[in-house]
mmCIF entry with sequence, helices, sheets and N, C-alpha, C, O atoms, coordinates in Angstrom:
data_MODEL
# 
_entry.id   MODEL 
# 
_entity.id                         1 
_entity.type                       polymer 
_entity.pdbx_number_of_molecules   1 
# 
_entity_poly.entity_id                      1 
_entity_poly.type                           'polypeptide(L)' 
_entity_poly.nstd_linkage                   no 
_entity_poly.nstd_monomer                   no 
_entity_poly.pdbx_seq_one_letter_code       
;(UNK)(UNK)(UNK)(UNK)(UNK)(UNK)(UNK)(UNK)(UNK)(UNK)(UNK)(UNK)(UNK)(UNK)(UNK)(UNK)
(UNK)(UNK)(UNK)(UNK)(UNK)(UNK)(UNK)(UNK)(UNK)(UNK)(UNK)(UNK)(UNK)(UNK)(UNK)(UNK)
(UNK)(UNK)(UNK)(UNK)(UNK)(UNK)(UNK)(UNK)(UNK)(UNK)(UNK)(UNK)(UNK)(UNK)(UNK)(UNK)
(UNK)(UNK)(UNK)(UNK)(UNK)
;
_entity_poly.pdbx_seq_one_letter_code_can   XXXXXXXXXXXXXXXXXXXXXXXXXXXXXXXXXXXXXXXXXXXXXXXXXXXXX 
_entity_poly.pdbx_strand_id                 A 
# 
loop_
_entity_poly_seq.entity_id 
_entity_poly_seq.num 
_entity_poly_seq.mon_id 
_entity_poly_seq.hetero 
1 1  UNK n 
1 2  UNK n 
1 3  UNK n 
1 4  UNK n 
1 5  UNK n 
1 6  UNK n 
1 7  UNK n 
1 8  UNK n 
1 9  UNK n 
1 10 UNK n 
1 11 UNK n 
1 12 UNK n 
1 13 UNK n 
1 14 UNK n 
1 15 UNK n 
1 16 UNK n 
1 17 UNK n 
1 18 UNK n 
1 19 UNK n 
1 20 UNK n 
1 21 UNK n 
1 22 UNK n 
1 23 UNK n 
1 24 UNK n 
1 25 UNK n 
1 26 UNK n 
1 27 UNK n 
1 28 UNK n 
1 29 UNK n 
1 30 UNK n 
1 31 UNK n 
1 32 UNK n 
1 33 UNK n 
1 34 UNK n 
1 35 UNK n 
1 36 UNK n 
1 37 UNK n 
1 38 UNK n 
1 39 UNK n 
1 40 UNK n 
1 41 UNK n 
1 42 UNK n 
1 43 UNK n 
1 44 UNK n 
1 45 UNK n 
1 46 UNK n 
1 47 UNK n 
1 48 UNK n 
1 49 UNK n 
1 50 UNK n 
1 51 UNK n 
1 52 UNK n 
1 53 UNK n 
# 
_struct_asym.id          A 
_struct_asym.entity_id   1 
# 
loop_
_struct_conf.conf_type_id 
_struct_conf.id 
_struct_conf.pdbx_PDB_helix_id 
_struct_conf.beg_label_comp_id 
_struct_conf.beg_label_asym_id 
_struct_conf.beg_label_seq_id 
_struct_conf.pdbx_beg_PDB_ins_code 
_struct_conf.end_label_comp_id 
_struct_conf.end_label_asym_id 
_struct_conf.end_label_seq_id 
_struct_conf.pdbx_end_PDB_ins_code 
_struct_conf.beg_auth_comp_id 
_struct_conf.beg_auth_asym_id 
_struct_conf.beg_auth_seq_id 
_struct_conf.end_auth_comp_id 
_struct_conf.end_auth_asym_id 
_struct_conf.end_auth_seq_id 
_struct_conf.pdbx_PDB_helix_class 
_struct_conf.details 
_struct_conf.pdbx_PDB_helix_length 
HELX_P HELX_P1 AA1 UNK A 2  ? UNK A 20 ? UNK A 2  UNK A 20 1 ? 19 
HELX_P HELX_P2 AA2 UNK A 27 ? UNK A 47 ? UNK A 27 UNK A 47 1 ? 21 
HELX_P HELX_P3 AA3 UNK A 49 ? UNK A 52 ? UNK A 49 UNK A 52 1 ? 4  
# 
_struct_conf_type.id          HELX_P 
_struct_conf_type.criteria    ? 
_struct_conf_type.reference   ? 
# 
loop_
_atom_site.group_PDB 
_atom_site.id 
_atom_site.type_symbol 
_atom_site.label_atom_id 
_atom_site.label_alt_id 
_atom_site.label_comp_id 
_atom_site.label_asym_id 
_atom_site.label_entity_id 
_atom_site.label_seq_id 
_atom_site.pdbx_PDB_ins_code 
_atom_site.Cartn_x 
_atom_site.Cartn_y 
_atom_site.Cartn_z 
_atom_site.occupancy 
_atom_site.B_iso_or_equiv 
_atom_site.pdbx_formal_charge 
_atom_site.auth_seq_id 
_atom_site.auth_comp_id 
_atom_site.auth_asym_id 
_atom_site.auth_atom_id 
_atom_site.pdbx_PDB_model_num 
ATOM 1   N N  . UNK A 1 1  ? 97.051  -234.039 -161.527 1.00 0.00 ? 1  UNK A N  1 
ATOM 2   C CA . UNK A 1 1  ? 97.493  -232.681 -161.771 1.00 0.00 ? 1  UNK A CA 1 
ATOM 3   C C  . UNK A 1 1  ? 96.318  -231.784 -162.168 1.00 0.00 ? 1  UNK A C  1 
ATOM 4   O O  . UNK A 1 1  ? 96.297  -230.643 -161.706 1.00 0.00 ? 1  UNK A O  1 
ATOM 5   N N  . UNK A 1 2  ? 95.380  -232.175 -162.949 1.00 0.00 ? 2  UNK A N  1 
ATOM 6   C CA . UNK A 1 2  ? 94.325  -231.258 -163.465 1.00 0.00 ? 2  UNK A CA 1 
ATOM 7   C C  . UNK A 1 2  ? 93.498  -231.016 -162.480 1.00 0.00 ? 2  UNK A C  1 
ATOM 8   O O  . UNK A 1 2  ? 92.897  -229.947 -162.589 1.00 0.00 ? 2  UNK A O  1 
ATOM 9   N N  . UNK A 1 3  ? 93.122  -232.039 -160.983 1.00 0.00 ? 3  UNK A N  1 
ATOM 10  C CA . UNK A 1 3  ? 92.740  -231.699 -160.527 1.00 0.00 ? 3  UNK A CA 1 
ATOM 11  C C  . UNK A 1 3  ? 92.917  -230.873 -159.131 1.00 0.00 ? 3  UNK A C  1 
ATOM 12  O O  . UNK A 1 3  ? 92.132  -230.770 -158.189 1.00 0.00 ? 3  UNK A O  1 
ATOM 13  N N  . UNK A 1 4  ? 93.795  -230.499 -159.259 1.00 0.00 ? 4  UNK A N  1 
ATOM 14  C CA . UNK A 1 4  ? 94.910  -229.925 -158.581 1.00 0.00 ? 4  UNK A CA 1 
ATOM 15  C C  . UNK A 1 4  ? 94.776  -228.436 -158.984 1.00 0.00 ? 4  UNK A C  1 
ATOM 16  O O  . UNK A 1 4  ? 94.652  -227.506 -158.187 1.00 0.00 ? 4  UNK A O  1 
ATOM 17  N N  . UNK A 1 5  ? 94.816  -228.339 -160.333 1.00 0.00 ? 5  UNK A N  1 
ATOM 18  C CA . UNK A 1 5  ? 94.631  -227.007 -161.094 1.00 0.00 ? 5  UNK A CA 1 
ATOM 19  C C  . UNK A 1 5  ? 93.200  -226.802 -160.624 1.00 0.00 ? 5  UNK A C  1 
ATOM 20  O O  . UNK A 1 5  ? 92.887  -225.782 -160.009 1.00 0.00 ? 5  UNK A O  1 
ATOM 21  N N  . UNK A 1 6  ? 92.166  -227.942 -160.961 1.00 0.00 ? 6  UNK A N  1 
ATOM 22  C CA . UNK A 1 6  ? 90.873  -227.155 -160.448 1.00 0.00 ? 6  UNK A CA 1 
ATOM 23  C C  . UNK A 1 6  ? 90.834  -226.799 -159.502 1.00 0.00 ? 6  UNK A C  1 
ATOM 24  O O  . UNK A 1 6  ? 90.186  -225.763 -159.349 1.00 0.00 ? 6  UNK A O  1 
ATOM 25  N N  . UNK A 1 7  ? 91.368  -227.304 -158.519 1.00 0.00 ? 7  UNK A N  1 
ATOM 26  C CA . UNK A 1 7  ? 90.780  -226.963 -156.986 1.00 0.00 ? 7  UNK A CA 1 
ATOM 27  C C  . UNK A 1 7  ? 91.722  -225.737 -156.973 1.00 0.00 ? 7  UNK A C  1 
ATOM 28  O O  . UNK A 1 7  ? 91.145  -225.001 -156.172 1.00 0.00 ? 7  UNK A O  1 
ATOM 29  N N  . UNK A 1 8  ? 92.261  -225.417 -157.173 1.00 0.00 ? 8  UNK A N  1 
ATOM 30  C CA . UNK A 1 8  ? 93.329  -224.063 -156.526 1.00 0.00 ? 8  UNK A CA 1 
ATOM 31  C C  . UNK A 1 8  ? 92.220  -222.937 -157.360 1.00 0.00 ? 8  UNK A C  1 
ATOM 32  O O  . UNK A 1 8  ? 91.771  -221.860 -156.966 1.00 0.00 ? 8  UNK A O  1 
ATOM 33  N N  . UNK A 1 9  ? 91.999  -223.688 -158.677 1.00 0.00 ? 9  UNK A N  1 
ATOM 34  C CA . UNK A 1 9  ? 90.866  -222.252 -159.141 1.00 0.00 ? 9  UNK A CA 1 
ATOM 35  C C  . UNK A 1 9  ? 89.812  -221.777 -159.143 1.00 0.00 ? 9  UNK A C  1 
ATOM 36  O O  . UNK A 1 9  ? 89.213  -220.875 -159.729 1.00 0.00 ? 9  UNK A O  1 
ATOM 37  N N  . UNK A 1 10 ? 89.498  -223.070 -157.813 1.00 0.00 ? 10 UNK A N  1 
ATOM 38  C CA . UNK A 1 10 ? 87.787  -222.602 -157.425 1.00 0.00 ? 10 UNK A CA 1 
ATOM 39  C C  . UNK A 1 10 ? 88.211  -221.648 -155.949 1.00 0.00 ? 10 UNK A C  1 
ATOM 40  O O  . UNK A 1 10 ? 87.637  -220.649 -155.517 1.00 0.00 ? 10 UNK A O  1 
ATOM 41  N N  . UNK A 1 11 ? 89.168  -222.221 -155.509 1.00 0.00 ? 11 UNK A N  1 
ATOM 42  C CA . UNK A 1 11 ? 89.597  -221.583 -154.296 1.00 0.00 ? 11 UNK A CA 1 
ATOM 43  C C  . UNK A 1 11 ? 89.873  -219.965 -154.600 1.00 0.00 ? 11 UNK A C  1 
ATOM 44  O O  . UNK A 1 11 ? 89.551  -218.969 -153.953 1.00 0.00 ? 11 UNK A O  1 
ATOM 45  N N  . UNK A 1 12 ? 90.548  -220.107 -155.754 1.00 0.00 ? 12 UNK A N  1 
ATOM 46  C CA . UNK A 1 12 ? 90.974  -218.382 -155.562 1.00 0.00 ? 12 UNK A CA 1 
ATOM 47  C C  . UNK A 1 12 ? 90.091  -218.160 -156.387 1.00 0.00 ? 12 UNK A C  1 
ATOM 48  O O  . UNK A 1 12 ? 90.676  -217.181 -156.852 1.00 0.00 ? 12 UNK A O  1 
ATOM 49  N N  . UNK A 1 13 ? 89.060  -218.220 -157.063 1.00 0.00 ? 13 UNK A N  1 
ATOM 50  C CA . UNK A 1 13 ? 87.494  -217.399 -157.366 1.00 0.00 ? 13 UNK A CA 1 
ATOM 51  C C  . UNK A 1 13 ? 86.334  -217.278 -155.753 1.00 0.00 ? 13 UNK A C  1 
ATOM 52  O O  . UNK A 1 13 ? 85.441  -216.449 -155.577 1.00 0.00 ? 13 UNK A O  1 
ATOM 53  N N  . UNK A 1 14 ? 86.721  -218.276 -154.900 1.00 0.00 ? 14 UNK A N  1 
ATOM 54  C CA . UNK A 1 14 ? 86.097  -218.361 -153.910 1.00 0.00 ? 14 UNK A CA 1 
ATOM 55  C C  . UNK A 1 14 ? 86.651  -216.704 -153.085 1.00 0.00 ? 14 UNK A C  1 
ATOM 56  O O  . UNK A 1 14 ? 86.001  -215.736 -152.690 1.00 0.00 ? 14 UNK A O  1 
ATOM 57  N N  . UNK A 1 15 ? 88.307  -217.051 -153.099 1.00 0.00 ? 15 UNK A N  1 
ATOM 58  C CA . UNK A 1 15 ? 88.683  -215.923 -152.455 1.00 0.00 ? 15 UNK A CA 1 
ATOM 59  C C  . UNK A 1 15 ? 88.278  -214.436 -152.968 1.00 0.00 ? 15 UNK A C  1 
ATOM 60  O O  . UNK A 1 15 ? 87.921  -213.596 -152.143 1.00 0.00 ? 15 UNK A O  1 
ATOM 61  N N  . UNK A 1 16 ? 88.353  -214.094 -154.533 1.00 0.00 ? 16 UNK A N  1 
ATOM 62  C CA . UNK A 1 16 ? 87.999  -213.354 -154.865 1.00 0.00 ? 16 UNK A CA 1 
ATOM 63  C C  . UNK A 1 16 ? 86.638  -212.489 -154.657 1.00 0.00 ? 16 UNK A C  1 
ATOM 64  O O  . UNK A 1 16 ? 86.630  -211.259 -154.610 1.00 0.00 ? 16 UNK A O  1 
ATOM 65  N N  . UNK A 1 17 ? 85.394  -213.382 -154.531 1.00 0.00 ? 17 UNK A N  1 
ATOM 66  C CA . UNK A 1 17 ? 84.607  -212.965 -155.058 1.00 0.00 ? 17 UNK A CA 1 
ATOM 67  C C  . UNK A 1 17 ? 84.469  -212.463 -153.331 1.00 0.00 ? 17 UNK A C  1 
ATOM 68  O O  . UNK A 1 17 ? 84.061  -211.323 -153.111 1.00 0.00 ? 17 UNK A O  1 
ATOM 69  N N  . UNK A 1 18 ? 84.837  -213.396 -152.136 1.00 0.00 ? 18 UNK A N  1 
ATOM 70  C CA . UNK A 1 18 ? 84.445  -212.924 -150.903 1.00 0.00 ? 18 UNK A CA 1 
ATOM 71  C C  . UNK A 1 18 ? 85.329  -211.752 -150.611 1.00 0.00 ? 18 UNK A C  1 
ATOM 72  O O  . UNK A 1 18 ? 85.002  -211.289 -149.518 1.00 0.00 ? 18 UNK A O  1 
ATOM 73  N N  . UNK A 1 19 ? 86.176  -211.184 -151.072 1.00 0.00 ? 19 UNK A N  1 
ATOM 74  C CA . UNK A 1 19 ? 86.933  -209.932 -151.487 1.00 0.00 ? 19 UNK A CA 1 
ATOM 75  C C  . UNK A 1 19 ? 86.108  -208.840 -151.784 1.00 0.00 ? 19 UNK A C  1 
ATOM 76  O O  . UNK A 1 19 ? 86.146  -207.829 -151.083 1.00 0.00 ? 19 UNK A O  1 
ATOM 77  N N  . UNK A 1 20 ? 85.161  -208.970 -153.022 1.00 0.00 ? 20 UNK A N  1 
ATOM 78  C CA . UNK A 1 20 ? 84.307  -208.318 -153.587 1.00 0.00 ? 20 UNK A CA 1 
ATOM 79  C C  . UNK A 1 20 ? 83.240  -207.945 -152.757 1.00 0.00 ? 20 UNK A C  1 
ATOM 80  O O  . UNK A 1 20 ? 82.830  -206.793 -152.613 1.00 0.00 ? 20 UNK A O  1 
ATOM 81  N N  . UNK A 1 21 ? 82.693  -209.206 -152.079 1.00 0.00 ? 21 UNK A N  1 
ATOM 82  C CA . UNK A 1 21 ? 81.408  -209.070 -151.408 1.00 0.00 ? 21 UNK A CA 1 
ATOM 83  C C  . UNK A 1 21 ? 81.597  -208.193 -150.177 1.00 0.00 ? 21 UNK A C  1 
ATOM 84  O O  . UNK A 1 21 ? 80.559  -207.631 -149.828 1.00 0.00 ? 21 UNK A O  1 
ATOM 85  N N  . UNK A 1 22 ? 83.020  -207.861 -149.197 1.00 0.00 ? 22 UNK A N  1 
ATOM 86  C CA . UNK A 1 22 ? 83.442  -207.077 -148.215 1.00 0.00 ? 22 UNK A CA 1 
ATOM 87  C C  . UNK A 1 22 ? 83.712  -206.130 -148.892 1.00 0.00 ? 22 UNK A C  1 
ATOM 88  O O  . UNK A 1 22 ? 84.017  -206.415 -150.050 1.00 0.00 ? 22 UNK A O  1 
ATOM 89  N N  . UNK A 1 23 ? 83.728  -204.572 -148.496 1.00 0.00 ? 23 UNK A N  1 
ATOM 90  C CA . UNK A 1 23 ? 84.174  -203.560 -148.897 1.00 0.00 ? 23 UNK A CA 1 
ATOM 91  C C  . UNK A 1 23 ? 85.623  -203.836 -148.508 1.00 0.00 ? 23 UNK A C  1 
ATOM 92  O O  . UNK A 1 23 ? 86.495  -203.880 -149.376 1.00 0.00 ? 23 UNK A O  1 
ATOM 93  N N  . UNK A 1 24 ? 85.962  -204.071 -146.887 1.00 0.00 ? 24 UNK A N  1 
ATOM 94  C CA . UNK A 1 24 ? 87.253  -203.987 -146.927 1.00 0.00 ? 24 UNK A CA 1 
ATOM 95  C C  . UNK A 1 24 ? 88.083  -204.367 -147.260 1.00 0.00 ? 24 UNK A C  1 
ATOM 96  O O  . UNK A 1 24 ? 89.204  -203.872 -147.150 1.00 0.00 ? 24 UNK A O  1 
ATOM 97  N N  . UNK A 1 25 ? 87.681  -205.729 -147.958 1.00 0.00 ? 25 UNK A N  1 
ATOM 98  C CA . UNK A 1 25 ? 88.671  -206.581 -148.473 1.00 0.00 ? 25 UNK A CA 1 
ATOM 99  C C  . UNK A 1 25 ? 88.817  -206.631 -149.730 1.00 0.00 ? 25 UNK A C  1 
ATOM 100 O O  . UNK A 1 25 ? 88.626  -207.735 -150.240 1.00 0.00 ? 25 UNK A O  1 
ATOM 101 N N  . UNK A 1 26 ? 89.234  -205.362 -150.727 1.00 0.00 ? 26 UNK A N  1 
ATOM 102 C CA . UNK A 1 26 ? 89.180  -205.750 -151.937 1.00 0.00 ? 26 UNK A CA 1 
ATOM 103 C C  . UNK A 1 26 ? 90.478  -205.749 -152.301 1.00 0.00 ? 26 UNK A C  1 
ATOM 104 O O  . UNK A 1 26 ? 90.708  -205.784 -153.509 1.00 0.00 ? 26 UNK A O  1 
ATOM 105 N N  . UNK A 1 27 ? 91.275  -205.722 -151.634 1.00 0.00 ? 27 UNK A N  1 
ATOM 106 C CA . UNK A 1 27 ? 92.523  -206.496 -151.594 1.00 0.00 ? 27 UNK A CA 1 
ATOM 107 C C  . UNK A 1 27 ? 92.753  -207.686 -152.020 1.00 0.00 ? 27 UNK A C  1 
ATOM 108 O O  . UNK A 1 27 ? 93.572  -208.163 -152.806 1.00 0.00 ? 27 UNK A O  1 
ATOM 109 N N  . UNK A 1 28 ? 91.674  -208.221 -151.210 1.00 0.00 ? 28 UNK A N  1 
ATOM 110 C CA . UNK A 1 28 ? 91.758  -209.876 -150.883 1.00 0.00 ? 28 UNK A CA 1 
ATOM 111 C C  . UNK A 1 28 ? 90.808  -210.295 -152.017 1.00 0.00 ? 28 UNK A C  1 
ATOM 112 O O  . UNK A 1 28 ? 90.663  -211.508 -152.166 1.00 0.00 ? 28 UNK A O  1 
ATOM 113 N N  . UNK A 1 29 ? 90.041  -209.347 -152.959 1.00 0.00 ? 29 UNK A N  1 
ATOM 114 C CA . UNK A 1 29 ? 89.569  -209.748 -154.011 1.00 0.00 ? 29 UNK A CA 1 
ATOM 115 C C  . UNK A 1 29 ? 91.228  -209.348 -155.461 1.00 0.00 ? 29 UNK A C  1 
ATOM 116 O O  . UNK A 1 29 ? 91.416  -210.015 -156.478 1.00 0.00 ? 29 UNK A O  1 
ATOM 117 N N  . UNK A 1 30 ? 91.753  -208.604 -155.179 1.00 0.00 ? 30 UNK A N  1 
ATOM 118 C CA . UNK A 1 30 ? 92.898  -208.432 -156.002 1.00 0.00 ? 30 UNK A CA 1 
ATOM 119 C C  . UNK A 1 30 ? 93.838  -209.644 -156.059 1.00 0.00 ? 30 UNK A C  1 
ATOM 120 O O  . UNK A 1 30 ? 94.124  -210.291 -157.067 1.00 0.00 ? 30 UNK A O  1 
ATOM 121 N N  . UNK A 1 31 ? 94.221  -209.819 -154.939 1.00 0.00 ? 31 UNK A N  1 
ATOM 122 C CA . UNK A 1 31 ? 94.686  -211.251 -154.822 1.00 0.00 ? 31 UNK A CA 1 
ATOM 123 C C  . UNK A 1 31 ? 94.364  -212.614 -155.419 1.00 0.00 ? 31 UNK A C  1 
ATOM 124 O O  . UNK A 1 31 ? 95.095  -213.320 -156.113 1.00 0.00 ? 31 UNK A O  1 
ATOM 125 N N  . UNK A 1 32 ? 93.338  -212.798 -155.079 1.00 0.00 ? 32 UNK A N  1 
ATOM 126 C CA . UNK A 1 32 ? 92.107  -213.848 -155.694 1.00 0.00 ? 32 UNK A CA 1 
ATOM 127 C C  . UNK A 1 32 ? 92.339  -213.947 -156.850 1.00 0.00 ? 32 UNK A C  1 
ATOM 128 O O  . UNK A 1 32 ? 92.863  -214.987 -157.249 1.00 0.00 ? 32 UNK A O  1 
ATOM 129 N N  . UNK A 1 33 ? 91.918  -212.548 -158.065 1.00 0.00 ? 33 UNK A N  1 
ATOM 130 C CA . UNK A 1 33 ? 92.339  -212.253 -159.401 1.00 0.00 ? 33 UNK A CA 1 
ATOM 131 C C  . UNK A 1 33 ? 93.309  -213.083 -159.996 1.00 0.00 ? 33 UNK A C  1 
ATOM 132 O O  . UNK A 1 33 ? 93.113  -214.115 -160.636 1.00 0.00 ? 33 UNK A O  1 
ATOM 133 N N  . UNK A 1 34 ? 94.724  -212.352 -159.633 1.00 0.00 ? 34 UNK A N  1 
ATOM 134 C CA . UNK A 1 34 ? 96.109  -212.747 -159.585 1.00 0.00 ? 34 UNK A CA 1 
ATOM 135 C C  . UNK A 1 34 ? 96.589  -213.875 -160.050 1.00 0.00 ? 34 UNK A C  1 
ATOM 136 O O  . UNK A 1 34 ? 97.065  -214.344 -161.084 1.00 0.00 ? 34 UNK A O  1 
ATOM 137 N N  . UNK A 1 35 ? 96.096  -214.414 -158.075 1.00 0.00 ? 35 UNK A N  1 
ATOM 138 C CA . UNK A 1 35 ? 96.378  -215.899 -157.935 1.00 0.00 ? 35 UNK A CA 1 
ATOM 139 C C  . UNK A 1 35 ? 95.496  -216.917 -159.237 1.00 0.00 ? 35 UNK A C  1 
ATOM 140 O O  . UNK A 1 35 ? 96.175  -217.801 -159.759 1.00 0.00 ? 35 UNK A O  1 
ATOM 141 N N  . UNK A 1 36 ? 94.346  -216.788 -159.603 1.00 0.00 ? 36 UNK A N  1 
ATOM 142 C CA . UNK A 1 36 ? 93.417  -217.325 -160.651 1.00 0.00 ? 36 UNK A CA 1 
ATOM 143 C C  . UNK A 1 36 ? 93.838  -217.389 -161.720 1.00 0.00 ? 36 UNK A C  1 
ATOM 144 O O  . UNK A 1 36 ? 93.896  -218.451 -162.339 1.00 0.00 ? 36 UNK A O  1 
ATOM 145 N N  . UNK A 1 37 ? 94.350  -215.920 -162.323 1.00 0.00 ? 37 UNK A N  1 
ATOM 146 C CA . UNK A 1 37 ? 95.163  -215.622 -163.376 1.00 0.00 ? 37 UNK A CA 1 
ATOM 147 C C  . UNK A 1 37 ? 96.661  -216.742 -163.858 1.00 0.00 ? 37 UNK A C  1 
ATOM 148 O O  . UNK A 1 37 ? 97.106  -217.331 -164.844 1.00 0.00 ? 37 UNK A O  1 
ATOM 149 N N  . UNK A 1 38 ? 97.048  -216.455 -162.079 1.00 0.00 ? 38 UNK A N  1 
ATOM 150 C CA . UNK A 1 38 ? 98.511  -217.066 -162.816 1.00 0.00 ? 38 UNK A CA 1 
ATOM 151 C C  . UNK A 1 38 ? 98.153  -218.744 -162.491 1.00 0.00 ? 38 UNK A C  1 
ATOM 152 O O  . UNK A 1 38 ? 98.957  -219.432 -163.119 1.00 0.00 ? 38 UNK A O  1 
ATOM 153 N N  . UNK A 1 39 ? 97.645  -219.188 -162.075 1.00 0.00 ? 39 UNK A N  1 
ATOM 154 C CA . UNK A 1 39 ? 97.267  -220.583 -161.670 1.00 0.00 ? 39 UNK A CA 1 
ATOM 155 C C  . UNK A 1 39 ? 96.838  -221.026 -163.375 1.00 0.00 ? 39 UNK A C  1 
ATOM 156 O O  . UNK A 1 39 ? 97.625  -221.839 -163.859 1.00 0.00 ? 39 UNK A O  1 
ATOM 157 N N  . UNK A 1 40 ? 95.793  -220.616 -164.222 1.00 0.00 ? 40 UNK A N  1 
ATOM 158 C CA . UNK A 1 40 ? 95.712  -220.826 -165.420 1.00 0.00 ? 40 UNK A CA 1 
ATOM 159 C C  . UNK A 1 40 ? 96.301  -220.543 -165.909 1.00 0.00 ? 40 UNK A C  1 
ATOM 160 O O  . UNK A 1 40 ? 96.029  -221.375 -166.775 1.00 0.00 ? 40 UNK A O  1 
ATOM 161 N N  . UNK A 1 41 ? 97.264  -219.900 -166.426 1.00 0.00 ? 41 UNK A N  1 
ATOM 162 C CA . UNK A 1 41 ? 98.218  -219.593 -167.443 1.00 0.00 ? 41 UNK A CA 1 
ATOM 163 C C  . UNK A 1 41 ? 99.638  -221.117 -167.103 1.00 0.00 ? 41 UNK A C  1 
ATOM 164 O O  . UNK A 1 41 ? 100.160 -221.898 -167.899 1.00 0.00 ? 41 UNK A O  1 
ATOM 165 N N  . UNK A 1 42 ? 99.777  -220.981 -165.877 1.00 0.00 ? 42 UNK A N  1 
ATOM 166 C CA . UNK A 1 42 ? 100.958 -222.218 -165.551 1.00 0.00 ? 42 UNK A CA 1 
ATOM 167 C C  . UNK A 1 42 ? 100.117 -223.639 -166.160 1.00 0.00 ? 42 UNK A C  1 
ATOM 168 O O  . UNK A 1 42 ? 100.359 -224.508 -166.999 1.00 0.00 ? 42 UNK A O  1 
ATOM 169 N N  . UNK A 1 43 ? 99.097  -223.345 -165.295 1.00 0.00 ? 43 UNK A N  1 
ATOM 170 C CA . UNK A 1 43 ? 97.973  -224.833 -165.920 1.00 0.00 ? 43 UNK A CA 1 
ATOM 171 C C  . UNK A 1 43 ? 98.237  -224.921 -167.326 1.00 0.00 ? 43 UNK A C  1 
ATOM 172 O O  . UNK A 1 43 ? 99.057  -225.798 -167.601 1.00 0.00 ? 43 UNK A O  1 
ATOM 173 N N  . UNK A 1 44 ? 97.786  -224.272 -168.296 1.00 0.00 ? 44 UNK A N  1 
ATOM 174 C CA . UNK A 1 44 ? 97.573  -224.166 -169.715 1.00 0.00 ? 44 UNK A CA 1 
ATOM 175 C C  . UNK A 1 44 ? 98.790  -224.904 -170.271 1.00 0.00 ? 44 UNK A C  1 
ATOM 176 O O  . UNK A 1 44 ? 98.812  -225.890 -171.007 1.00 0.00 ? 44 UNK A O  1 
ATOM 177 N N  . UNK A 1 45 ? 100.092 -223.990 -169.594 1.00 0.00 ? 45 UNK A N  1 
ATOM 178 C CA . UNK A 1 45 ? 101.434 -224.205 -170.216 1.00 0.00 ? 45 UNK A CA 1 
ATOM 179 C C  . UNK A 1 45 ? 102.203 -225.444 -170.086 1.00 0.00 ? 45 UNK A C  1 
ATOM 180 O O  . UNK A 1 45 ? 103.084 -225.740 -170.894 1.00 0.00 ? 45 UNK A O  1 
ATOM 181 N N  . UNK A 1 46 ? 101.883 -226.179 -169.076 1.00 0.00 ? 46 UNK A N  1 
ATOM 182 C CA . UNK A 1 46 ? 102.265 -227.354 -168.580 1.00 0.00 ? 46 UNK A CA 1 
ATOM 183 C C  . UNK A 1 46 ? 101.003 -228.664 -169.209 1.00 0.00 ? 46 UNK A C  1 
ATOM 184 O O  . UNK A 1 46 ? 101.274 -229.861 -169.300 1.00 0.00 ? 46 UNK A O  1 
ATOM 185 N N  . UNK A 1 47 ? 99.914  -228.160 -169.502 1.00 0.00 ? 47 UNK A N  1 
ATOM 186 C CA . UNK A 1 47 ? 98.985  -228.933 -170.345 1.00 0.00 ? 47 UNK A CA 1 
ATOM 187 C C  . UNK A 1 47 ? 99.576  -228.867 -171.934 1.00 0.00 ? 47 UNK A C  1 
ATOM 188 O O  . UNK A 1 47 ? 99.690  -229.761 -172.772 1.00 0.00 ? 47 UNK A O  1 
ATOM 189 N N  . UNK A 1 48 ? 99.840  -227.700 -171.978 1.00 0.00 ? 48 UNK A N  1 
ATOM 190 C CA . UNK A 1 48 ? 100.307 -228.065 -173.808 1.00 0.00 ? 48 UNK A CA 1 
ATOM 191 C C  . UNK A 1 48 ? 102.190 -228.850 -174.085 1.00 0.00 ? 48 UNK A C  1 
ATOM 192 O O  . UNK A 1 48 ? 102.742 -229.365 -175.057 1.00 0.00 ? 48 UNK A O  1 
ATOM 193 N N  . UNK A 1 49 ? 102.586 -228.577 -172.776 1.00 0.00 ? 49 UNK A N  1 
ATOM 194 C CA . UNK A 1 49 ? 103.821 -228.993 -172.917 1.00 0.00 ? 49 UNK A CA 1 
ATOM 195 C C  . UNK A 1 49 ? 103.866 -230.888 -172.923 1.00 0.00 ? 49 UNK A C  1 
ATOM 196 O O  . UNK A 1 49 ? 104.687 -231.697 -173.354 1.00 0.00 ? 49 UNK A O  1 
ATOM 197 N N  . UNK A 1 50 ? 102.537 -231.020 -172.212 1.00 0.00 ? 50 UNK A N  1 
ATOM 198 C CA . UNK A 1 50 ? 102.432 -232.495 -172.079 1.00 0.00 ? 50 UNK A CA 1 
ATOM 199 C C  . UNK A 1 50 ? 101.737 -233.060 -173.362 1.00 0.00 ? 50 UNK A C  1 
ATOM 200 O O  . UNK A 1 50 ? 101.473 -234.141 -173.887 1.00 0.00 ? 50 UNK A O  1 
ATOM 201 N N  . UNK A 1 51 ? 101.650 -232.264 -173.484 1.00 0.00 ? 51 UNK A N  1 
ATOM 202 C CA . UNK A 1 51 ? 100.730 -232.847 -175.013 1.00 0.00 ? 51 UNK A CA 1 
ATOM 203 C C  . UNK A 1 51 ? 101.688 -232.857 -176.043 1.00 0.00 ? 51 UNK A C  1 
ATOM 204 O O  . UNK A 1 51 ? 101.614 -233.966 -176.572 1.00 0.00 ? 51 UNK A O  1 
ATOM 205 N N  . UNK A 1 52 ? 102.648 -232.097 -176.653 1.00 0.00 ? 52 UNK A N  1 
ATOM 206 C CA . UNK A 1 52 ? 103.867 -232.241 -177.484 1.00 0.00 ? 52 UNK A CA 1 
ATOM 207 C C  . UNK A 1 52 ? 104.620 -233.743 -177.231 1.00 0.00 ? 52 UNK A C  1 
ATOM 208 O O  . UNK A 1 52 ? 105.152 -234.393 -178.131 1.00 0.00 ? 52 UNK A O  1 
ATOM 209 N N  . UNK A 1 53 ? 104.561 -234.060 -176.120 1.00 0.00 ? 53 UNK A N  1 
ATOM 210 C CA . UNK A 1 53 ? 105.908 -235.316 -175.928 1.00 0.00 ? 53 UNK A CA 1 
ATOM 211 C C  . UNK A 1 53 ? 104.786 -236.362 -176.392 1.00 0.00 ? 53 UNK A C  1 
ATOM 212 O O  . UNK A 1 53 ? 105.060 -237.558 -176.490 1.00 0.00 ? 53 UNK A O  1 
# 
């Protein structure tokens, strides 16, 4: 599972930053954000939930 979490959050920093680096795509850097954002926050929450039991 953790590494599962990593790879999705190198992917959407990957996506992001090639977002950034295109003018046109800073969409596709908004996205990237997002997706990064909510990928760690689920990660986090499901890491501390496993740790209680």
């Amino acid at each position: 599972m953790l590494i599962l979490l990593v790879v999705l959050l190198v992917i959407w920093l990957i996506i992001a930053v090639v977002g950034f680096a295109f003018k046109g795509l800073l969409w596709l850097a908004i996205i990237g954000i997002v997706l990064f954002i909510a990928t760690a926050i689920i990660g986090f929450i499901r890491r501390a939930a496993s740790k209680r039991r």
